[in-house]
C-alpha positions as CSV (number, residue, x, y, z in Angstrom):
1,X,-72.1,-25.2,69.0
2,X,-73.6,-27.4,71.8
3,X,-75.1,-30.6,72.2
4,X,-79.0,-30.5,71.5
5,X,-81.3,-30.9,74.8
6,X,-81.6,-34.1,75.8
7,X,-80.6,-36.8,78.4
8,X,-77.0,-37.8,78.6
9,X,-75.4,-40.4,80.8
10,X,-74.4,-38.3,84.2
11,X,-71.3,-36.8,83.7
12,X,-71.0,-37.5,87.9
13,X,-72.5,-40.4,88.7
14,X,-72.7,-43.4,86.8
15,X,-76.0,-45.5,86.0
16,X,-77.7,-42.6,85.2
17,X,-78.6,-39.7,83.0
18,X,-79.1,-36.3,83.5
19,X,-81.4,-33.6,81.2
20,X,-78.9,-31.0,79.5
21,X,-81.5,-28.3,78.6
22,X,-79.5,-27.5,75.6
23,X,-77.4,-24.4,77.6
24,X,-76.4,-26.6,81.0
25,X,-77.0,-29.5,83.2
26,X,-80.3,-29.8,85.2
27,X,-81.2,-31.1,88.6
28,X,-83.3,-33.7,86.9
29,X,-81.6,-37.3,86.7
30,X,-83.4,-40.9,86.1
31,X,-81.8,-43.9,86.3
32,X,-80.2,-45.3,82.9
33,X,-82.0,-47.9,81.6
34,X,-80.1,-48.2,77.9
35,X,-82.0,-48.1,74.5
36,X,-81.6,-51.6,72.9
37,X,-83.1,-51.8,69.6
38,X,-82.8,-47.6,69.2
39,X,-80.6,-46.2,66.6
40,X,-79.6,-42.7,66.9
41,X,-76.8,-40.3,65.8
42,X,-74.0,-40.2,69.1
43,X,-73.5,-36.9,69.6
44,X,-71.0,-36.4,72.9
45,X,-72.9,-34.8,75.8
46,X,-71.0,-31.4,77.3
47,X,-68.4,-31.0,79.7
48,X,-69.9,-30.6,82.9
49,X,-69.5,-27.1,84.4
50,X,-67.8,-27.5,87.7
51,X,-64.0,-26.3,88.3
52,X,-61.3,-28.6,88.9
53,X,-61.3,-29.4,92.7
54,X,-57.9,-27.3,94.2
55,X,-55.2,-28.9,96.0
């Protein structure tokens, strides 16, 4: 099962999100501006799909 689409802090770069379509990570990011005040279930974002840099 897999997270639900949504925006998820950036698994790359922090201070921002990133839209996981609900399959895998999108080019679309904003900046993340936090949700004070807004309750809502945590549900853990994917692992990002990108190999393990070789050495």
């Amino acid at each position: 099962m897999s997270a639900p689409p949504g925006w998820y802090p950036d698994p790359q770069l922090m201070g921002r999100e990133r839209y996981w379509d609900g399959q895998s990570w999108t080019d679309k990011s904003r900046p993340w501006t936090g949700k004070a005040g807004v309750m809502t279930e945590h549900v853990a974002p994917p692992a990002p799909a990108v190999p393990p840099a070789r050495r």
